[in-house]
N, C-alpha and C positions, 0 to 999 in steps of 0.2 A: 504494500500500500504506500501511495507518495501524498506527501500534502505539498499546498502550492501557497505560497505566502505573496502578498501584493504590499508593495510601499507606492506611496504616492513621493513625488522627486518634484522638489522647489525648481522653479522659473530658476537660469541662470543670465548673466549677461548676452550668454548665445544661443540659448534651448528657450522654449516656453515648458510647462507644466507637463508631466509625462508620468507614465506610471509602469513600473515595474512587477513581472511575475516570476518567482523563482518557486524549483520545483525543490523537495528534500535532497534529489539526483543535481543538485547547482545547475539543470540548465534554465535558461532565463529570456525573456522577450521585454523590449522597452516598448512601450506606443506613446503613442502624443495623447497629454488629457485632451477628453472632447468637452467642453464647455456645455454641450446642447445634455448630456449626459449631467444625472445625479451622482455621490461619491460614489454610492452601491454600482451604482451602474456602470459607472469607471472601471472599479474592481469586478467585477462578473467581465465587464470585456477584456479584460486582463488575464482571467482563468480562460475562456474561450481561446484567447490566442496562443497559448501555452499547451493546451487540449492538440487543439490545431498541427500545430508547429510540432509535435509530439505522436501525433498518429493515435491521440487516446479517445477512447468513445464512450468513457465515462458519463453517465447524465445525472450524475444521483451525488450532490457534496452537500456536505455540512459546513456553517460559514460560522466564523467566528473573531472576534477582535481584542488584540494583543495590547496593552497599555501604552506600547506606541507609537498609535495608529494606525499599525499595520492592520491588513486581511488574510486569515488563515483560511484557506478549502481543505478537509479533506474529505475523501470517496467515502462516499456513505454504505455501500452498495456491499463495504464489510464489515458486517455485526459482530459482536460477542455481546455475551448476558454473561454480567458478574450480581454474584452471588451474596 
């Protein structure tokens, strides 16, 4: 099982806003933040293109937010029950 973590990446001098998806495996996709887009929404296009770019055909994540600010996915689609 991989989880996929998203940072959002400050405006620099030469870049505007962008967002970041890296998988537990380090590989990783930048995109350009879409302004037309909400944060969630940002971060969901972030897991898609990582999905994508990765060959995975996962449909099933669980989403979760790290103290800072990052977006945690991971595949829901493997359970365990504890006891």
């Amino acid at each position: 099982m991989q989880t996929v973590t998203t940072y959002y990446l400050c405006p620099t001098n030469f870049r505007g806003s962008r967002i970041k998806a890296i998988t537990s495996g380090k590989s990783s996709v930048v995109l350009d933040w879409d302004d037309s887009l909400n944060s969630d929404e940002n971060h969901v296009l972030a897991l898609k293109a990582i999905c994508k770019k990765l060959n995975w055909t996962v449909r099933t994540w669980s989403i979760g937010h790290l103290h800072d600010g990052s977006t945690v996915f991971v595949n829901a689609s493997d359970t365990i029950t504890i006891d």
